[in-house]
DODREN-186135 format. One line per field, with one value per residue (C-alpha): x, y, z; residue in one letter. Coordinates in nm, 3 decimals. Example, Ala and Ser with C-alpha at 12.3 -4.5 7.8 and 13.67 -1.06 7.14 Angstrom:
<lozas>
c1 = c(1.230/1.367)
c2 = c(-0.450/-0.106)
c3 = c(0.780/0.714)
aa = c(A/S)
</lozas>
This chain:
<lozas>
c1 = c(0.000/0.123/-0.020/-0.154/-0.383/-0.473/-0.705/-0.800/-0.578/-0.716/-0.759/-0.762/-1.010/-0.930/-0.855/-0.940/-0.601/-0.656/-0.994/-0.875/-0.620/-0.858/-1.112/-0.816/-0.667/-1.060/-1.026/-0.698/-0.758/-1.068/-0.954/-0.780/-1.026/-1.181/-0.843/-0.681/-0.935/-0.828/-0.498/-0.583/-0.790/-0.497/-0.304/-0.490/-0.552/-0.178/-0.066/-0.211/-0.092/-0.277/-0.084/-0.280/0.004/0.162/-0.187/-0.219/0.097/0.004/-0.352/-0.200/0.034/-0.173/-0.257/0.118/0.127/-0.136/-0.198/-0.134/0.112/0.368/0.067/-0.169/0.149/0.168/-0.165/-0.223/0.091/-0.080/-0.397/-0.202/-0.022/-0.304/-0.537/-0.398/-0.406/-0.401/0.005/-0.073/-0.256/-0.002/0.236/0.077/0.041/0.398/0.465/0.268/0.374/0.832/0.708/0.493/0.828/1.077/0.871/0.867/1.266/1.272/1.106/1.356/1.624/1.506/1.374/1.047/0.769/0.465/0.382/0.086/-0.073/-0.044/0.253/0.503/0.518/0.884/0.754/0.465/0.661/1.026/1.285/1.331/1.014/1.023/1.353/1.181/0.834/0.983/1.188/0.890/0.670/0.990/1.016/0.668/0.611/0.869/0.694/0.398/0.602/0.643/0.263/0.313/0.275/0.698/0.944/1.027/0.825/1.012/1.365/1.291/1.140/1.509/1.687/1.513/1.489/1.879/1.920/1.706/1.918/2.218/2.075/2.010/2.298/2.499/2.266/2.363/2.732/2.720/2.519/2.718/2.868/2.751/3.009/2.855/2.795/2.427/2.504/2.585/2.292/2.075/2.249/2.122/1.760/1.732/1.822/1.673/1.344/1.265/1.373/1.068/0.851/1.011/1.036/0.645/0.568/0.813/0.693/0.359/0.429/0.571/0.330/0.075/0.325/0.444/0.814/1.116/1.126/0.761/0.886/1.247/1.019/0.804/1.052/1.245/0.852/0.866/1.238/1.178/0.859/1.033/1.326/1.035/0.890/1.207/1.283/0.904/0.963/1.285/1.109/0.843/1.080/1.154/0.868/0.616/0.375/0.322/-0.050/-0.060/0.202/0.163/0.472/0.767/0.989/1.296/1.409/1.686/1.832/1.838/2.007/2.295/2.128/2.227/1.934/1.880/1.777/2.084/2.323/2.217/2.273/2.591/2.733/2.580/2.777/3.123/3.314/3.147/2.840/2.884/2.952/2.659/2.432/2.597/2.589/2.213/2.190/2.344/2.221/1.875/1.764/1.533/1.401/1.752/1.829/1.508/1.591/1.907/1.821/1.536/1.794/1.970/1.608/1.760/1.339/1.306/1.615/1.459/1.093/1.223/1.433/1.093/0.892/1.171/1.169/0.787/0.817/1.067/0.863/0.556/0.752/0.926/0.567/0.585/0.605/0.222/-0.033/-0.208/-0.489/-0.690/-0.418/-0.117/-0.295/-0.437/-0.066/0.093/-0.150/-0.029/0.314/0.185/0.013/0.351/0.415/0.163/0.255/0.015/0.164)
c2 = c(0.000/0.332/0.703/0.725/0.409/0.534/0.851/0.855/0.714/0.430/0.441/0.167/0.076/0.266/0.032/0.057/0.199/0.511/0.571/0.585/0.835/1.022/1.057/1.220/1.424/1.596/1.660/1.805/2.002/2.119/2.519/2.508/2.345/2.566/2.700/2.382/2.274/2.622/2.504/2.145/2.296/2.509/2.265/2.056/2.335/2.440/2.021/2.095/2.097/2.204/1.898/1.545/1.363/1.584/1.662/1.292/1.232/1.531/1.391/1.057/1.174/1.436/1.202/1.129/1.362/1.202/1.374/1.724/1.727/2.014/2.272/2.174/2.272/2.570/2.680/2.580/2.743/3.084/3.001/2.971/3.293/3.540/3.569/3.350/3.521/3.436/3.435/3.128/2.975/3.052/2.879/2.606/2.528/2.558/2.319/2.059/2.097/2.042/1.797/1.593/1.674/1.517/1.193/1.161/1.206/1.005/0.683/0.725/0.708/0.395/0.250/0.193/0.019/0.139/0.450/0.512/0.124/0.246/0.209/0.441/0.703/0.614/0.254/0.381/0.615/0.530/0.734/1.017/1.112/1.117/1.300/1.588/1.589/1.612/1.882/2.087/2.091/2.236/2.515/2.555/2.577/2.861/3.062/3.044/3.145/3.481/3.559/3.625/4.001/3.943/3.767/3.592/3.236/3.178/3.281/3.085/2.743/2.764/2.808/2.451/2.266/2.323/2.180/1.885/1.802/1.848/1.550/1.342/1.386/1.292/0.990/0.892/0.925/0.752/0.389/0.135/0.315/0.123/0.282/0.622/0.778/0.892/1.242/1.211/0.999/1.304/1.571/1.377/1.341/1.703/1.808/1.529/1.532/1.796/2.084/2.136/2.051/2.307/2.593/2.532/2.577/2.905/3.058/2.980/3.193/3.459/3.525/3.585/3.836/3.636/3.820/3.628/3.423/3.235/3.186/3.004/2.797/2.655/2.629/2.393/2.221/2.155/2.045/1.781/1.663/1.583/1.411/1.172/1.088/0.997/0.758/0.628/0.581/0.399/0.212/0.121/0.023/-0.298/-0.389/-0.263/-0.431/-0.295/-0.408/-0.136/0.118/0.146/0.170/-0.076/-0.162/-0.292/-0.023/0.104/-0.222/-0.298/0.022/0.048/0.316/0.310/0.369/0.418/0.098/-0.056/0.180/0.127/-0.240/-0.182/0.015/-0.248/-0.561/-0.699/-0.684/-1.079/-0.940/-0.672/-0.890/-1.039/-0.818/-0.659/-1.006/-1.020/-0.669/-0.719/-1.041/-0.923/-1.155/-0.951/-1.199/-1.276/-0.856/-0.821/-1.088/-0.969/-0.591/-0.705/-0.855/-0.547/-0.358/-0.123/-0.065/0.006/0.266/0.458/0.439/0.613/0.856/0.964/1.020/1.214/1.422/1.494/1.550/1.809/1.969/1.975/2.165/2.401/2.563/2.690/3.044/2.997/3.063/2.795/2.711/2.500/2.580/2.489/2.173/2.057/2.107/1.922/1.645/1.724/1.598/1.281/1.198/1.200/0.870/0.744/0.432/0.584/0.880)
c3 = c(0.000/-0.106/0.043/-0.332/-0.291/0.040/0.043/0.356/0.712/0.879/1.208/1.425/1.685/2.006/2.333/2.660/2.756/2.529/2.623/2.953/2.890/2.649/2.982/3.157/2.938/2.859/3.232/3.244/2.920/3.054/3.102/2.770/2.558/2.307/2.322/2.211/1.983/1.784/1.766/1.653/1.348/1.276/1.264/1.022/0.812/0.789/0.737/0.442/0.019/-0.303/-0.446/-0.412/-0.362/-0.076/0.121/0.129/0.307/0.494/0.584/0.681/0.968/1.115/1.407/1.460/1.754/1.970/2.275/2.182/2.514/2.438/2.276/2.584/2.784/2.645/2.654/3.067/3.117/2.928/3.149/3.520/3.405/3.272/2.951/2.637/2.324/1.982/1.933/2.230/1.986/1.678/1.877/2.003/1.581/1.589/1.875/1.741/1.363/1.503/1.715/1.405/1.191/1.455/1.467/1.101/1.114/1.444/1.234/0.938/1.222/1.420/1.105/1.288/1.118/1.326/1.483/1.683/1.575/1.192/0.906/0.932/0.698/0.585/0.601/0.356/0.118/0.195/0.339/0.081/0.066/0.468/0.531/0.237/0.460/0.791/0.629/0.472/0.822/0.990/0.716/0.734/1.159/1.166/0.863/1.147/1.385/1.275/1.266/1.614/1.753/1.873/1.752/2.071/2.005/1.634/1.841/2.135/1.907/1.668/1.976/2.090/1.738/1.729/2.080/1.979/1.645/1.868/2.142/1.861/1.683/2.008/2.046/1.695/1.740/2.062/1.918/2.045/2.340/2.626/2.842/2.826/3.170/3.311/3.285/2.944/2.881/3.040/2.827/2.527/2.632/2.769/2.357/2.179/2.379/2.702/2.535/2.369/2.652/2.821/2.538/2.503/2.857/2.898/2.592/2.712/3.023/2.854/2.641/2.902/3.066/3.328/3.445/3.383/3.742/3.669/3.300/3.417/3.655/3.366/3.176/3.436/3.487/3.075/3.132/3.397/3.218/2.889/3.109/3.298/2.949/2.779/3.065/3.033/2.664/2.755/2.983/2.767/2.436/2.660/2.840/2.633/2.409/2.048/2.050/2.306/2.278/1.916/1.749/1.651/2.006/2.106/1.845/2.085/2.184/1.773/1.688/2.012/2.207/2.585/2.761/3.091/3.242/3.091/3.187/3.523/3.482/3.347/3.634/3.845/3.745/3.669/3.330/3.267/3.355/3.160/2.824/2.920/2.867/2.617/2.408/2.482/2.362/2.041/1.932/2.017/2.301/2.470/2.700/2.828/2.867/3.039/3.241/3.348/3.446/3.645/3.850/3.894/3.944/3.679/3.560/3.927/3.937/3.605/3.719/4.064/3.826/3.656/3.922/4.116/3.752/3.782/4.187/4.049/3.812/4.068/4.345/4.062/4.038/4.374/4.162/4.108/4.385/4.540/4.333/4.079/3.791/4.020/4.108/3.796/3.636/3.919/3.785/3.448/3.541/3.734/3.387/3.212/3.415/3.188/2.982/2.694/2.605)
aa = c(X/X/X/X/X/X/X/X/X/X/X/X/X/X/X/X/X/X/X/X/X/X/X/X/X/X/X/X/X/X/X/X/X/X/X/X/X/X/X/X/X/X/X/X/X/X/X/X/X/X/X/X/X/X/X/X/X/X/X/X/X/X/X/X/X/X/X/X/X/X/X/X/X/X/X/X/X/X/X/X/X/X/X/X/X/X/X/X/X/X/X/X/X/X/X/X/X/X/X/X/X/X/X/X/X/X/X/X/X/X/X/X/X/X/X/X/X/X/X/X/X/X/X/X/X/X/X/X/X/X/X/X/X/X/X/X/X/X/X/X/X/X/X/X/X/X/X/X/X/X/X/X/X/X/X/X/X/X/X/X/X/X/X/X/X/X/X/X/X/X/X/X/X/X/X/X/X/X/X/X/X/X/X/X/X/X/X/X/X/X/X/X/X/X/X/X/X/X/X/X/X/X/X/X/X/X/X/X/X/X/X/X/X/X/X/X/X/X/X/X/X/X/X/X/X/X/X/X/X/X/X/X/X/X/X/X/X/X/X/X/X/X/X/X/X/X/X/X/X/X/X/X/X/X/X/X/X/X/X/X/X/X/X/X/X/X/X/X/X/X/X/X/X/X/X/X/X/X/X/X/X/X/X/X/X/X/X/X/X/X/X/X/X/X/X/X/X/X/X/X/X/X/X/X/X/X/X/X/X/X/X/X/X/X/X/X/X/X/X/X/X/X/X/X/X/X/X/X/X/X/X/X/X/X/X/X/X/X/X/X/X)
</lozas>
């Protein structure tokens, strides 16, 4: 099947799991959500093409960025911090649209098969085409940018989209390097994956004219979200199961990435024990690595690491009042524990 045979995206049958987290989110969305639902049609209408071919690859990976996390953070952020506006809204377009366009690169990267329970796009229409999509919804998100009343949200969003290519350029150099140290591991993740978390919320912030104190402590609220969900998504690329998380796993073991559970496993055991694993690793017995860093309780030692991340972000927001918007945003962050995201 080619995006030419297929005019409209198929989407599967939704699961308990999802529905679940759909119930939640509707709750935690609640103050944002005519707000949010003027971003989402936005963003349809801008993943858009007069050209069949290119609105149909367009079409098919609108729903690529599920939850709508990063504009949602955005937008709550506006809420807690005064009246959101429609540059809020411009940007929460352009949040969504760079995060869409790193997933498309991400699955060229990973060579991932499935992403959220569908084909991959790169999968669908091979690589070239991929690498030139992902590449036209990046041009594209910062054109939007700079509808904006300031030019702060297009500064502020290249400023993170450079810091992301940088993480994931140092997690592609460093395939293979099991002996790479956790601080490293977290100087990766906070590029390749918090950053924009935490642009989105800080720009969110800003825009409602919260002073530069409030818009530091969202930003560090975005930065420790992003750093739980990474883990979670490490986390979940072992022990997760693709009828349920959606999307090809066991991708990072395949392609050398040292993740966090195994470089706690690592630290944890002798050089023999170390080949061990490493053998597992590389020959792609999964049952025998999982087996191995349960023994350690290296899922244990990341789980903990998230949830201190997400305690972190909770306190951070000690800037805001007591109050229904500092609570429901602490809740926020507990949701980013979620294994659905």
């Amino acid at each position: 099947m080619s995006p030419e045979q297929n005019s409209a995206p198929v989407t599967p049958p939704p699961d308990a799991a999802a529905q679940a987290a759909k119930v939640i989110l509707t709750r935690l969305y609640a103050p944002i959500l005519s707000e949010l639902k003027q971003v989402e049609d936005m963003y349809r209408a801008e993943l858009s093409s007069d050209d069949p071919y290119i609105a149909n690859l367009l079409e098919y990976i609108e729903d690529y960025s599920g939850k709508k996390l990063r504009p949602a953070l955005l937008l709550l952020a506006g809420r807690a911090c005064g009246e959101i506006t429609h540059d809020h809204i411009v940007l929460g377009v352009v949040a969504e649209m760079l995060h869409t366009a790193t997933l498309v690169h991400d699955d060229i990267l990973d060579d991932a098969l499935l992403r959220r329970k569908r084909t991959s796009i790169n999968a669908l229409a091979g690589n070239e085409v991929s690498v030139l999509l992902g590449d036209h919804i990046f041009s594209h998100a910062f054109e939007i940018s700079l509808n904006c009343e300031t030019p702060v949200g297009a500064r502020e969003f290249s400023r993170a989209m450079a810091r992301t290519c940088f993480g994931e350029i140092m997690q592609v150099h460093n395939r293979n390097n099991f002996e790479l140290p956790e601080t490293k591991y977290f100087e990766i993740i906070e590029g390749k994956t918090a950053e924009l978390y935490a642009t989105s919320a800080m720009l969110g912030a800003h825009y409602s004219g919260a002073d530069e104190t409030t818009c530091q402590a969202f930003y560090s609220y975005g930065m420790n979200l992003g750093r739980a969900f990474q883990i979670m998504d490490d986390l979940l690329d072992l022990l997760g199961e693709e009828a349920l998380v959606g999307k090809t796993l066991g991708s990072d073991v395949d392609k050398g990435k040292p993740t966090l559970p195994l470089i706690h496993h690592l630290g944890c055991v002798d050089a023999v024990g170390q080949k061990h694993a490493l053998d597992a690793a590389k020959s792609g017995n999964r049952a025998l690595l999982l087996e191995l860093l349960h023994g350690t309780e290296s899922f244990k030692y990341a789980a903990a690491k998230a949830a201190g991340f997400v305690e972190s972000a909770k306190t951070g927001l000690n800037v805001l009042p007591p109050g229904d918007m500092r609570d429901l945003l602490h809740e926020v962050a507990d949701f980013v524990l979620s294994r659905e995201l």
